[in-house]
C-alpha positions as CSV (number, residue, x, y, z in Angstrom):
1,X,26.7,27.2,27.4
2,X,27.3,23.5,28.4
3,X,25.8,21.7,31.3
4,X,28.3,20.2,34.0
5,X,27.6,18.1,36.9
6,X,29.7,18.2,39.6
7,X,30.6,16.3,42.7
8,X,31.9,17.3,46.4
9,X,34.5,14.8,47.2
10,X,34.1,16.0,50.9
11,X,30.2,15.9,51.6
12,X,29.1,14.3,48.3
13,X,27.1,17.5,47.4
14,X,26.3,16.4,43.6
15,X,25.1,20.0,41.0
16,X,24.7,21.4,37.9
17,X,26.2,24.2,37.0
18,X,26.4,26.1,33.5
19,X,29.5,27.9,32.4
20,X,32.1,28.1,29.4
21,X,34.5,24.9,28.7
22,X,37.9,26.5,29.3
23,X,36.4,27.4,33.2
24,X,36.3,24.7,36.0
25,X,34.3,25.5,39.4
26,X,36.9,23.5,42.4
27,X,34.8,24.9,45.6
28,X,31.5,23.3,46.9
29,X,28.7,25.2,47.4
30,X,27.3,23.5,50.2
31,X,30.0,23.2,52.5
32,X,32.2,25.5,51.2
33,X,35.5,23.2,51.1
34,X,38.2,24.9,48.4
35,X,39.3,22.5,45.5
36,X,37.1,19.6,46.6
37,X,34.5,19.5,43.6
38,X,35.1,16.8,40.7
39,X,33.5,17.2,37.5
40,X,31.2,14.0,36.4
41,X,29.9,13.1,33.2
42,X,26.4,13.9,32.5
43,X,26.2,12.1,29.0
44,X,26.8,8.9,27.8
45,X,29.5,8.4,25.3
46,X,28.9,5.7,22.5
47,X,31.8,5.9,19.6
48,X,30.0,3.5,16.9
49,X,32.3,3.1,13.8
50,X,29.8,2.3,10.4
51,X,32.1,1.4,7.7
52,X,31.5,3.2,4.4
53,X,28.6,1.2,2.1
54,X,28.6,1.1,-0.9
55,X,26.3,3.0,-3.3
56,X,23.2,1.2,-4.7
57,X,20.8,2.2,-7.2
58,X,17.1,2.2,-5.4
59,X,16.3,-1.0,-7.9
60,X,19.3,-3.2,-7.1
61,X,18.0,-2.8,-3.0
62,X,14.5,-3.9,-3.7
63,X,15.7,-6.8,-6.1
64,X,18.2,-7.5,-3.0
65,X,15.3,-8.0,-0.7
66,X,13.1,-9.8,-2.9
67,X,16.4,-12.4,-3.7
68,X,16.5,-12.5,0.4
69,X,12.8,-13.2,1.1
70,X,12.8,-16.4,-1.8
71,X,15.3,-18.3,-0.1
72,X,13.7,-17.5,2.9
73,X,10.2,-19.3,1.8
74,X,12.4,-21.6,0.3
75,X,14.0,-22.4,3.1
76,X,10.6,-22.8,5.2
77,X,8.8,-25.0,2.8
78,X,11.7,-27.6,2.6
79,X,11.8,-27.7,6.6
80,X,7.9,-28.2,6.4
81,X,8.0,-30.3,3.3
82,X,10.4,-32.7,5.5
83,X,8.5,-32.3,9.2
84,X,5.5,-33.6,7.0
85,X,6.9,-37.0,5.8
């Protein structure tokens, strides 16, 4: 069963309680007020949307990264060909 945090909107009383999703408590425990309890969430919620990538064979990723790193060190040894004139 899920874990749901609740709230007292009356004395701020903040629990846990475990119990089915179709049931929802309303009255605090602690001061015993009827439909005064709100329910809180108790986990994040990140939505992260990955597009689809496409399929590569294990060879074409390690050529990919090789391709990267040369212009890379290219890159750096012009910069530091040029600081050095």
């Amino acid at each position: 069963m899920p874990t749901y945090i609740y709230k007292c909107e009356k004395c701020l009383h903040l629990f846990e309680a475990f119990h089915t999703y179709k049931e929802r408590l309303q009255d605090c425990p602690e001061c015993e007020e009827k439909n005064v309890l709100k329910k809180q969430l108790n986990t994040p919620v990140q939505l992260i949307h990955k597009p689809p990538q496409k399929k590569q064979k294990p060879g074409e990723v390690v050529k990919e990264e090789i391709r990267k790193n040369k212009e890379e060190i290219q890159k750096q040894s012009k910069e530091y060909r040029e600081g050095k004139k």
